[in-house]
N, C-alpha and C positions, 0 to 999 in steps of 0.2 A: 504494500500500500504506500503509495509515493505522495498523495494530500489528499484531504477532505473539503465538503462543505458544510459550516455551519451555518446556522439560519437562527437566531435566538437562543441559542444553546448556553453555557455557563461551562466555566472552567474551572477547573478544580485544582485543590491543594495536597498536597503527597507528605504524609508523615512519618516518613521511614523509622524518628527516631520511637513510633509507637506499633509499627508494622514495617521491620526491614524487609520484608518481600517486593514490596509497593514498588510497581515502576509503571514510568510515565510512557506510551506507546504515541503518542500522536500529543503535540501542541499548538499553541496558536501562534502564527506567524508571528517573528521578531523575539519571540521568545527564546529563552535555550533549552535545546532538548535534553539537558542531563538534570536541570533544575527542579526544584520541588512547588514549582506556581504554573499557573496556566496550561496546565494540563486538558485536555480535549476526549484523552481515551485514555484510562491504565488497566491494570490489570495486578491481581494480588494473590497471593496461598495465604490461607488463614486456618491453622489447626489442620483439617484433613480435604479442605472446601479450597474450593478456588471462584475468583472473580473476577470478571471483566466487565467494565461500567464505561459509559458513552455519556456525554451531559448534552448532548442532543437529539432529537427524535427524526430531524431531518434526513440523515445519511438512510435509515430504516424505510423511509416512506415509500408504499409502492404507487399511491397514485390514487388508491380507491378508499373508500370510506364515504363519508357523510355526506353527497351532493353541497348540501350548504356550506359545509367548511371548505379552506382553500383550499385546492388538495396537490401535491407535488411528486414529482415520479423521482425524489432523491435515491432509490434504488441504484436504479441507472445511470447517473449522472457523475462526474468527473472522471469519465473512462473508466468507469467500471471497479471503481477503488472502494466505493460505500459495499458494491455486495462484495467484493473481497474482502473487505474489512469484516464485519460479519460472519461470512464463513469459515475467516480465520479462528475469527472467538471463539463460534460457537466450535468448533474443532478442536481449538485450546482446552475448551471448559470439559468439552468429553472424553478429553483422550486420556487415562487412566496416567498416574504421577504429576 
């Protein structure tokens, strides 16, 4: 996954000093990507659980849902890196260790 788009999403903060697994996967432009702020996508081991978190709903959207809301086909969009992204995770999250 080479970039994203977000669309009102929020960025998050990484606490390694309370969870050293925590890492940052994806940030927001001008940031640094080794840092613990502006984070877009991480991903964590906790106990015997694993977590992968997105602070936006845009990259996910396939287009359909609620006629009256806006609706956005961010699946598909930035070359194909929102479903990559996602397949990766959820692949992450299943694959056993």
């Amino acid at each position: 996954v080479t970039s994203i788009d977000f669309n009102g999403g929020t960025a998050m903060t990484l606490y390694p000093s309370i969870n050293s697994n925590v890492k940052g996967l994806i940030y927001k432009s001008g940031s640094s990507t080794t840092g613990n702020t502006n984070a877009l996508m991480i991903r964590s081991r906790y106990g015997l659980g694993k977590i992968a978190a997105i602070g936006d709903s845009s990259p996910a959207d396939d287009g359909t849902g609620n006629p009256s809301d806006t609706l956005y086909a961010g699946w598909t969009e930035v070359g194909g890196n929102h479903a990559r992204l996602h397949l990766n995770a959820s692949y992450w999250l299943a694959k056993l260790q």
